[in-house]
Biopython code that builds the backbone (N, CA, C, O; Angstrom):
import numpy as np
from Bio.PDB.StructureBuilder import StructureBuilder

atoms = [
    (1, "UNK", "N", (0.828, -1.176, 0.000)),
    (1, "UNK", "CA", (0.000, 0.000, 0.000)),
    (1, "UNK", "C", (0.877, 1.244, 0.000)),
    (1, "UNK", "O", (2.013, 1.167, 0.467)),
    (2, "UNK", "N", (0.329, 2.593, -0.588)),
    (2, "UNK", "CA", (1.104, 3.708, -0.554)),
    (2, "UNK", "C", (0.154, 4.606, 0.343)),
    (2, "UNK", "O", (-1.049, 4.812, 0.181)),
    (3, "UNK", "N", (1.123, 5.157, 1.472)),
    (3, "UNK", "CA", (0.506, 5.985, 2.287)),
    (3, "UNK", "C", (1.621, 7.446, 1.975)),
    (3, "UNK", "O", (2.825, 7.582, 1.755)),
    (4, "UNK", "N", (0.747, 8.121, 2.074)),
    (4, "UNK", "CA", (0.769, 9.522, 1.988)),
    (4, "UNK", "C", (1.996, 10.137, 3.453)),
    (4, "UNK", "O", (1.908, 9.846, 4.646)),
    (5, "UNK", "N", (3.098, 11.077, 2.733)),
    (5, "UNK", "CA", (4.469, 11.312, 3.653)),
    (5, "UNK", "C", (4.415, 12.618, 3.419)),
    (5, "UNK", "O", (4.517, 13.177, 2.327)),
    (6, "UNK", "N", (4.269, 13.043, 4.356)),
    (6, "UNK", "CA", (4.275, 14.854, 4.359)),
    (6, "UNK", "C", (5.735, 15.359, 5.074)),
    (6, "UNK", "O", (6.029, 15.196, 6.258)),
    (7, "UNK", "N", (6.275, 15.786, 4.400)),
    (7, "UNK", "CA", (7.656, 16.723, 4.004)),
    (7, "UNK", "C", (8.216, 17.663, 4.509)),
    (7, "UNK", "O", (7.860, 18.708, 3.964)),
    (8, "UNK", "N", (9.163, 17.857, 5.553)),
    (8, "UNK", "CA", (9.273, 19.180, 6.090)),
    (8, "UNK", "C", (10.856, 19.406, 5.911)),
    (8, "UNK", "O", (11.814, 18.643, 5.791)),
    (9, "UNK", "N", (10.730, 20.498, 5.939)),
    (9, "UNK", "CA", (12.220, 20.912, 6.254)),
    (9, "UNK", "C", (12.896, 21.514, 7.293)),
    (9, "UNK", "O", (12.753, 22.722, 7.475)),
    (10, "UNK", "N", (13.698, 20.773, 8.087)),
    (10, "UNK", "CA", (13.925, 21.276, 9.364)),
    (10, "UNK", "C", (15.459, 22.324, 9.246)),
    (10, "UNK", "O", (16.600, 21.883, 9.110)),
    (11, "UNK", "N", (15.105, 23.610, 9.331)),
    (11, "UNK", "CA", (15.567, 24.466, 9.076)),
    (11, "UNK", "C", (16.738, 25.119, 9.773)),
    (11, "UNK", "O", (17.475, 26.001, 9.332)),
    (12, "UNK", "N", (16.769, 24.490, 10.995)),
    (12, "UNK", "CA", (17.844, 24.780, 12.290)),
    (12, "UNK", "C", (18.825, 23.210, 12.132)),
    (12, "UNK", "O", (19.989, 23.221, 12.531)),
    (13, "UNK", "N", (18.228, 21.935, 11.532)),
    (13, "UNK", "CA", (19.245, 21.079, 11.378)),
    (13, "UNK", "C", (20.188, 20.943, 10.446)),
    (13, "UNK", "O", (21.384, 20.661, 10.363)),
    (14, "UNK", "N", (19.032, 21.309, 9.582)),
    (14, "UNK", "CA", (19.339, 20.685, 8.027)),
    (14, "UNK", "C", (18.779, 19.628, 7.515)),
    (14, "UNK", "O", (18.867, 18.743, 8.367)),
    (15, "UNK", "N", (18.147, 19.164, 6.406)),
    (15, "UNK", "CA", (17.773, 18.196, 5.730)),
    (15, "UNK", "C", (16.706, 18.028, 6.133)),
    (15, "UNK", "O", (16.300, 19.144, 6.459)),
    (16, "UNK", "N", (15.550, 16.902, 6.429)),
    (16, "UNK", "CA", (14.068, 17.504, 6.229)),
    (16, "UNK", "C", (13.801, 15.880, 6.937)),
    (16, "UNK", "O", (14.590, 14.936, 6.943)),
    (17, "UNK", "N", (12.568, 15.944, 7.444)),
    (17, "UNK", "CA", (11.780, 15.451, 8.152)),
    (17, "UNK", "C", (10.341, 14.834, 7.805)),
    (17, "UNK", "O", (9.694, 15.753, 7.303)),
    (18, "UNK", "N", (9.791, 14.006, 7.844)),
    (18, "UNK", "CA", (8.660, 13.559, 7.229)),
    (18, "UNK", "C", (7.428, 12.732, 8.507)),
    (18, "UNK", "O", (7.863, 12.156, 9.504)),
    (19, "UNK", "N", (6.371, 12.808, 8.292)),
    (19, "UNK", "CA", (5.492, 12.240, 8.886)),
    (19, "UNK", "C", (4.216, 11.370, 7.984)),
    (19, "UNK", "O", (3.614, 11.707, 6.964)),
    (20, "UNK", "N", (4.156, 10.705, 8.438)),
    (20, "UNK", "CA", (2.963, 9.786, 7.744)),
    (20, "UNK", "C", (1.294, 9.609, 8.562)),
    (20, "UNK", "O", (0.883, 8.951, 9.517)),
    (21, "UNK", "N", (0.567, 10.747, 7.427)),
    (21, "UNK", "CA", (-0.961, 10.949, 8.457)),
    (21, "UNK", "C", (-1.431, 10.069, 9.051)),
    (21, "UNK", "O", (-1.788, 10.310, 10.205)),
    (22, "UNK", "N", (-1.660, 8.401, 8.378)),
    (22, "UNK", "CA", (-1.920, 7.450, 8.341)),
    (22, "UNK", "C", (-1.793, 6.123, 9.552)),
    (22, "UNK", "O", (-2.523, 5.254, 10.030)),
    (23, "UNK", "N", (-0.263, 6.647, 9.689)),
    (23, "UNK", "CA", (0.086, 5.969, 11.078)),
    (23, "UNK", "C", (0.881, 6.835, 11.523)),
    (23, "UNK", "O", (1.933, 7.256, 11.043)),
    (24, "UNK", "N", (-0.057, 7.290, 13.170)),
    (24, "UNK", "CA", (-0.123, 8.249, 13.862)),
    (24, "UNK", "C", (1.432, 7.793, 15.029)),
    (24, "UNK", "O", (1.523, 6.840, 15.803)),
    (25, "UNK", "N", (2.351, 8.777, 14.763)),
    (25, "UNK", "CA", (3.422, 8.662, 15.430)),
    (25, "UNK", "C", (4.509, 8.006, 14.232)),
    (25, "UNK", "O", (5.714, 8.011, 14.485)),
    (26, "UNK", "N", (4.197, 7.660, 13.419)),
    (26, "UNK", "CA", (5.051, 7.223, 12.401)),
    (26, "UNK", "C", (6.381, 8.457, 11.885)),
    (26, "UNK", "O", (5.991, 9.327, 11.106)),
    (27, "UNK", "N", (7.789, 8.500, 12.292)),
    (27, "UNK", "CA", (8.129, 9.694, 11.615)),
    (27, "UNK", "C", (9.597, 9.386, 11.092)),
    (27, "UNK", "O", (10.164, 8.361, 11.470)),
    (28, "UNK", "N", (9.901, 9.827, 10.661)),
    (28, "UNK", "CA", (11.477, 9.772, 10.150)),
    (28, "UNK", "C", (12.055, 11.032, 9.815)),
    (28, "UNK", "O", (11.575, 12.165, 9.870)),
    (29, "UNK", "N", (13.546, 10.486, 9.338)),
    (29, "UNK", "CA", (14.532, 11.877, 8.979)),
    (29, "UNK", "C", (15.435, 11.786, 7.891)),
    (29, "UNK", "O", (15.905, 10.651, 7.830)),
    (30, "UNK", "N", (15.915, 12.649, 6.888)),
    (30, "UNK", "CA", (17.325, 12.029, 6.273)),
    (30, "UNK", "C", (17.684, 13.667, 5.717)),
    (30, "UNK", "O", (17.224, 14.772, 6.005)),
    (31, "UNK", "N", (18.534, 13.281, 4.968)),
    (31, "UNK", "CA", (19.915, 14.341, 4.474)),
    (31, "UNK", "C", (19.127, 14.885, 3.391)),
    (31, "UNK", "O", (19.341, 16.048, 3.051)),
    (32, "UNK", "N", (18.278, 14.224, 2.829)),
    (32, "UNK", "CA", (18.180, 14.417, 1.498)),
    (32, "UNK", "C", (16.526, 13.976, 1.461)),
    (32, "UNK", "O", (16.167, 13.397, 2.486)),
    (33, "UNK", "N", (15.322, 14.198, 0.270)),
    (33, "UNK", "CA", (14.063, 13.689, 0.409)),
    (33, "UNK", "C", (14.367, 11.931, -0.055)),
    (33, "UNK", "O", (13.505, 11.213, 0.452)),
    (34, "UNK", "N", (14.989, 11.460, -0.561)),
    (34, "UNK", "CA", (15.081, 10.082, -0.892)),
    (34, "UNK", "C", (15.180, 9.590, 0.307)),
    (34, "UNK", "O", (14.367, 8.883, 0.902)),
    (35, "UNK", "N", (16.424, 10.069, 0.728)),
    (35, "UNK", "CA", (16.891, 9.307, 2.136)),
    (35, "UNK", "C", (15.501, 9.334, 2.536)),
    (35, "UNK", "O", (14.755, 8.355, 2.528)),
    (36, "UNK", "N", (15.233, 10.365, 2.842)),
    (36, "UNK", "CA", (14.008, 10.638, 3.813)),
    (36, "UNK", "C", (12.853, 9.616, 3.853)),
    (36, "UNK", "O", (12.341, 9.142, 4.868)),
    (37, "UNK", "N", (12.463, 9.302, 2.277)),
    (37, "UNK", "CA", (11.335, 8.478, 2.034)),
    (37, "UNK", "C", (11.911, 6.847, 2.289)),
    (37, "UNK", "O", (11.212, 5.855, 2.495)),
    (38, "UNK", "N", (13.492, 6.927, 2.198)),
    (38, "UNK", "CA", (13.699, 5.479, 2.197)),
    (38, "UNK", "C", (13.938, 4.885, 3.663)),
    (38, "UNK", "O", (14.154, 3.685, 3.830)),
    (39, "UNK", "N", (13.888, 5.726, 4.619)),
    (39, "UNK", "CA", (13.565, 5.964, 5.864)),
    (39, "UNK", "C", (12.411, 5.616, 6.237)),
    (39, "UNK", "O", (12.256, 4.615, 6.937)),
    (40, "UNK", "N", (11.637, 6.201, 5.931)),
    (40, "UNK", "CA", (10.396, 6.101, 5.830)),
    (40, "UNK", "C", (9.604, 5.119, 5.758)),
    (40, "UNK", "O", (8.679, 5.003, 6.562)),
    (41, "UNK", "N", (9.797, 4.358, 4.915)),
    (41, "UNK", "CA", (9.507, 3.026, 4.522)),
    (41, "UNK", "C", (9.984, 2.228, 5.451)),
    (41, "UNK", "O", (9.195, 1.360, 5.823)),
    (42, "UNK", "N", (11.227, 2.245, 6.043)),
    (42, "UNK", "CA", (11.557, 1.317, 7.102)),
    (42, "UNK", "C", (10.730, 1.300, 8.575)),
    (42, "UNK", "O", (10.389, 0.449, 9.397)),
    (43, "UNK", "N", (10.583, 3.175, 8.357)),
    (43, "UNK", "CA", (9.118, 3.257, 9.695)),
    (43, "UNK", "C", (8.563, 2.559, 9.642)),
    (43, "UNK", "O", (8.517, 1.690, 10.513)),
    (44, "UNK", "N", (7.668, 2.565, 8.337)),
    (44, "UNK", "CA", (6.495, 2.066, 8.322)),
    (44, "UNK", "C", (6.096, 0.442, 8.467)),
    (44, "UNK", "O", (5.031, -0.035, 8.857)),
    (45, "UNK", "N", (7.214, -0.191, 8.056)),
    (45, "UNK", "CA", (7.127, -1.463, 8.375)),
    (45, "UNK", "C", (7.622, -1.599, 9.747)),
    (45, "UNK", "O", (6.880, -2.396, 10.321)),
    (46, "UNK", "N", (8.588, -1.160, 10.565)),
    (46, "UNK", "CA", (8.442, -1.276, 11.411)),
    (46, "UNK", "C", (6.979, -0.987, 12.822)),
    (46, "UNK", "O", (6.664, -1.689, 13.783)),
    (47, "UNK", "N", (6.404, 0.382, 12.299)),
    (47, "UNK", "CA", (5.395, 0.950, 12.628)),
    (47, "UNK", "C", (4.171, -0.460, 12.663)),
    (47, "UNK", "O", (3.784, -1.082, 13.652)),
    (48, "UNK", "N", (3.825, -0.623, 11.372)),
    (48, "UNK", "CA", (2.818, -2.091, 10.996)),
    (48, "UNK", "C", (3.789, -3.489, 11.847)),
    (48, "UNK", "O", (2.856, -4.182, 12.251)),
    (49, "UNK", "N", (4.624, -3.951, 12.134)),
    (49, "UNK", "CA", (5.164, -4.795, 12.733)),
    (49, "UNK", "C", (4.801, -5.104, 14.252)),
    (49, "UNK", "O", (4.772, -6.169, 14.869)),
    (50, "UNK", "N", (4.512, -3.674, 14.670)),
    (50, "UNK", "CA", (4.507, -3.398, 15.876)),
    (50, "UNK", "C", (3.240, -4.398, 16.867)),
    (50, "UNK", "O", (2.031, -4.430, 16.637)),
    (51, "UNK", "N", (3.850, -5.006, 17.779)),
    (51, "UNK", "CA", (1.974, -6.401, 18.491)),
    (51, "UNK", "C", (1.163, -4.825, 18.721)),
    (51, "UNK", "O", (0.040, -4.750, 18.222)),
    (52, "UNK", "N", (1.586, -3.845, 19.302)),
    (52, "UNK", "CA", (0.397, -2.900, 19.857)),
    (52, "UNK", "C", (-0.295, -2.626, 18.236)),
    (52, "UNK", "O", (-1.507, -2.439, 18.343)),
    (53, "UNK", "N", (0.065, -2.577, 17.164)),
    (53, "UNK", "CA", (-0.319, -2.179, 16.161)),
    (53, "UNK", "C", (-1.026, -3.100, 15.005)),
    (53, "UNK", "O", (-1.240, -2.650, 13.879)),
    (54, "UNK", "N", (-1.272, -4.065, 15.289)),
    (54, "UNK", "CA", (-1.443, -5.701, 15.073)),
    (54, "UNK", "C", (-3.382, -5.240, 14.484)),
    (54, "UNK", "O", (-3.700, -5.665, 13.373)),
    (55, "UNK", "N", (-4.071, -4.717, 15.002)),
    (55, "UNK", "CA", (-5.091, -4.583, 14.726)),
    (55, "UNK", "C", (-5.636, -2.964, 14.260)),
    (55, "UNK", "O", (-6.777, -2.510, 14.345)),
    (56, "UNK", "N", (-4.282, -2.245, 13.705)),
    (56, "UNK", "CA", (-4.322, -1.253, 13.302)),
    (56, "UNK", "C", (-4.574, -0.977, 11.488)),
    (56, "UNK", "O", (-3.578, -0.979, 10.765)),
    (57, "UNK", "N", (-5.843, -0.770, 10.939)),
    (57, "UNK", "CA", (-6.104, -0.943, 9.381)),
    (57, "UNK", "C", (-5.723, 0.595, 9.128)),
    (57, "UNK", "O", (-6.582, 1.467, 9.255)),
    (58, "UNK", "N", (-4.419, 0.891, 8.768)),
    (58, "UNK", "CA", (-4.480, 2.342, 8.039)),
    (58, "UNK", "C", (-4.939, 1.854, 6.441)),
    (58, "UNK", "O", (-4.834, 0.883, 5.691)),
    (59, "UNK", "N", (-5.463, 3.100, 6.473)),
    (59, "UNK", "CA", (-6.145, 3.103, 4.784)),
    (59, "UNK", "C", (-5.498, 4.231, 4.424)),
    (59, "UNK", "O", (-5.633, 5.239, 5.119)),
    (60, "UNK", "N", (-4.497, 4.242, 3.002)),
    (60, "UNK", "CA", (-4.556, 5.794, 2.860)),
    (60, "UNK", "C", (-5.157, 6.524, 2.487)),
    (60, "UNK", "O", (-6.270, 6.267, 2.027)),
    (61, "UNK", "N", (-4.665, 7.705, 2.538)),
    (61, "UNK", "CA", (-5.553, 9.025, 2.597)),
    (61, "UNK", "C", (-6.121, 8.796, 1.365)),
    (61, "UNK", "O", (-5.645, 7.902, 0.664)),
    (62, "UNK", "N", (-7.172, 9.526, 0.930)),
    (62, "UNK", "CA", (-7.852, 9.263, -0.497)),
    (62, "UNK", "C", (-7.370, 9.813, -1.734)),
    (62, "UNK", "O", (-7.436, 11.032, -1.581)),
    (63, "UNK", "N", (-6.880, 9.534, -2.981)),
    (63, "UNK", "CA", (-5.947, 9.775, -3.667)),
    (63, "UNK", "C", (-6.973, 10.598, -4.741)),
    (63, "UNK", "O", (-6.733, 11.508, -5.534)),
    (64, "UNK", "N", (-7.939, 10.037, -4.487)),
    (64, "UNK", "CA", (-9.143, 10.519, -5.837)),
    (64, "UNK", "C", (-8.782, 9.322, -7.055)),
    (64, "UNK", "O", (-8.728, 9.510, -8.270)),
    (65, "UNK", "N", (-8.573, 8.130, -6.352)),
    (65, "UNK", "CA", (-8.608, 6.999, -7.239)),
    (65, "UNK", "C", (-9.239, 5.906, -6.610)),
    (65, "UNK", "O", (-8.976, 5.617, -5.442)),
    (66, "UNK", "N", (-10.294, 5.088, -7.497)),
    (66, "UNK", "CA", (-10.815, 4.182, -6.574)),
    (66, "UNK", "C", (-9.968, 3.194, -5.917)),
    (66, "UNK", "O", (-8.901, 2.882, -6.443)),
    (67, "UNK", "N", (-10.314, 2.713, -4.899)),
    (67, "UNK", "CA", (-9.948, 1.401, -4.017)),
    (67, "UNK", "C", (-9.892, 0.516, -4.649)),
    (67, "UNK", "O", (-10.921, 0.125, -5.202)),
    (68, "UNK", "N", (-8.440, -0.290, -4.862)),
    (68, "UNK", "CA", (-8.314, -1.618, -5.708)),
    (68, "UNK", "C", (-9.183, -2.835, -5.399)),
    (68, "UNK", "O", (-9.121, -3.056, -4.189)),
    (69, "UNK", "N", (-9.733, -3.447, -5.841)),
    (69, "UNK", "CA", (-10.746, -4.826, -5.593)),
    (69, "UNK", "C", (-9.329, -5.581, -4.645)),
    (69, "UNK", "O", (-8.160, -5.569, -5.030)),
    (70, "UNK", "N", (-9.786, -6.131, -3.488)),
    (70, "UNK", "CA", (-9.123, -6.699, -3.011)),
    (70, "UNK", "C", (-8.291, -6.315, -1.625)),
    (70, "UNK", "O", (-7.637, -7.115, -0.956)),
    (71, "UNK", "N", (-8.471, -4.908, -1.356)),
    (71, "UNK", "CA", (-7.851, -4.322, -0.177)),
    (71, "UNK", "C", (-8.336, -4.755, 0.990)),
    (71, "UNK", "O", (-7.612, -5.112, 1.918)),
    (72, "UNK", "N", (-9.873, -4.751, 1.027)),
    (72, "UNK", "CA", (-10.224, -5.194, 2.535)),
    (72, "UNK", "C", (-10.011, -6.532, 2.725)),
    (72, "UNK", "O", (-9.893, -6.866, 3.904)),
    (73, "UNK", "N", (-9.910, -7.586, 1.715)),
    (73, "UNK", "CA", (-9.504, -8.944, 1.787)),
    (73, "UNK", "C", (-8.338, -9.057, 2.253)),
    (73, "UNK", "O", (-8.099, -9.947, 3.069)),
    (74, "UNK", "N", (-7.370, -8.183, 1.836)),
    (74, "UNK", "CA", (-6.256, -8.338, 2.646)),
    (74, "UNK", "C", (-6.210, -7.904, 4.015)),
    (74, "UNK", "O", (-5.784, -8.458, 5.029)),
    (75, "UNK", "N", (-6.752, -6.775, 3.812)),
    (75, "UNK", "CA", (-6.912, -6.212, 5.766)),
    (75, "UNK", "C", (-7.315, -7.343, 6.856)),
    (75, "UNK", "O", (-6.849, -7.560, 7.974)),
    (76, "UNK", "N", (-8.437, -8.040, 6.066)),
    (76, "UNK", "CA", (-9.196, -8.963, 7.179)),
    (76, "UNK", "C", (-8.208, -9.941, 6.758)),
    (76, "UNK", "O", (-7.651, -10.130, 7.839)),
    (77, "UNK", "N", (-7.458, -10.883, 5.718)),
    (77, "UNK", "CA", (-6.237, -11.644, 5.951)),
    (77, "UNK", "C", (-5.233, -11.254, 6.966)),
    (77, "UNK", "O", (-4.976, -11.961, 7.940)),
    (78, "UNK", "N", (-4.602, -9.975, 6.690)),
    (78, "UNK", "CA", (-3.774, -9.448, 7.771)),
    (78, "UNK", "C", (-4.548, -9.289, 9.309)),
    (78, "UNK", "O", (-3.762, -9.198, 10.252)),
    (79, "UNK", "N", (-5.413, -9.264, 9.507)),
    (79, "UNK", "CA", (-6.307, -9.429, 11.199)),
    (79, "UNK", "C", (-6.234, -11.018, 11.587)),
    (79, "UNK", "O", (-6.426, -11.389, 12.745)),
    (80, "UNK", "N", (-5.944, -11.914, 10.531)),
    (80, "UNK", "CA", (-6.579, -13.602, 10.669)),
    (80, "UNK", "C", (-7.557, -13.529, 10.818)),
    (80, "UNK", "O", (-8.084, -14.302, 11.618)),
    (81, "UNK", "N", (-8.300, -12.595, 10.152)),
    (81, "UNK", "CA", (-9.906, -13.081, 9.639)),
    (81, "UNK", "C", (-10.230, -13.845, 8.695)),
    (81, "UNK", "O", (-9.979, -13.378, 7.584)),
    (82, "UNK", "N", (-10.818, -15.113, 8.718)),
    (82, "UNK", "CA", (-11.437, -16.189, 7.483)),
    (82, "UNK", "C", (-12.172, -15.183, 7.340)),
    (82, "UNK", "O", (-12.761, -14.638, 8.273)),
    (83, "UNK", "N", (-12.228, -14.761, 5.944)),
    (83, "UNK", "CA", (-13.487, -14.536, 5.293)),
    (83, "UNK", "C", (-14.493, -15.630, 5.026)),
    (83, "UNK", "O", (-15.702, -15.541, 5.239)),
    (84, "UNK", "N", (-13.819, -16.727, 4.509)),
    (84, "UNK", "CA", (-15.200, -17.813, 4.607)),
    (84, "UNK", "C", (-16.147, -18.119, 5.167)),
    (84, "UNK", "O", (-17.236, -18.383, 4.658)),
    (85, "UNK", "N", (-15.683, -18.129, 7.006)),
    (85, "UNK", "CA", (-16.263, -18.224, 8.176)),
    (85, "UNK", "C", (-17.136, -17.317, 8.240)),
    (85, "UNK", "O", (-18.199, -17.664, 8.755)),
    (86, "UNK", "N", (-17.019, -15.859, 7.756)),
    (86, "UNK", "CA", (-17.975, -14.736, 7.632)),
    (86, "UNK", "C", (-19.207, -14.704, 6.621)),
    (86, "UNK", "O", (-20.248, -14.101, 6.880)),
    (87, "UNK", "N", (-19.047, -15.211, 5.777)),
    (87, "UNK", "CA", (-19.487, -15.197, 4.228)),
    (87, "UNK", "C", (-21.104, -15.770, 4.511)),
    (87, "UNK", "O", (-21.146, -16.586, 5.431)),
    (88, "UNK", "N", (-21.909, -15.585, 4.117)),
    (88, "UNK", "CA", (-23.750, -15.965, 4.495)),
    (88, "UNK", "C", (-23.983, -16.936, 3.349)),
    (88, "UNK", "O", (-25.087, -17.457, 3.196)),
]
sb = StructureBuilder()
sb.init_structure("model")
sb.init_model(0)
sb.init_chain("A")
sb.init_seg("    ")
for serial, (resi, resn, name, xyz) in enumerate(atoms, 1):
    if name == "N":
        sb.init_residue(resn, " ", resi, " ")
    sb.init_atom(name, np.array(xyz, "f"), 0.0, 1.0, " ", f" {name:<3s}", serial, name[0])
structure = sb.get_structure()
């Protein structure tokens, strides 16, 4: 999934700073915006890794593109939800 990384530039360090709306406390840093995002990415899996975070469904922010067939199937896979068991 692609979640949405908002960009800052920290102006008293140098090099720039990022947060992710999506998962709340999620943040990183680097020299450069690559670094930054490739940082980032390591949050975030670490962030989703997390047992307190285990039943946490971020969705991202809305892109103004529909939702791929198949997202909440994975969400409820990633919970260990059978969908079968649910199914009428």
């Amino acid at each position: 999934m692609k979640y949405t990384v908002i960009v800052h530039r920290d102006i008293q360090e140098g090099g720039v700073w990022g947060e992710c709306p999506e998962l709340p406390g999620c943040y990183s840093q680097g020299e450069s915006v690559g670094e930054l995002m490739r940082n980032m990415r390591e949050a975030a899996e670490l962030y989703l890794d997390e047992p307190e975070n285990a039943y946490v469904f971020p969705v991202p922010v809305h892109s103004g593109r529909n939702i791929k067939p198949g997202l909440l199937l994975s969400i409820l896979n990633r919970a260990g939800i059978d969908v079968n068991s649910i199914r009428r």
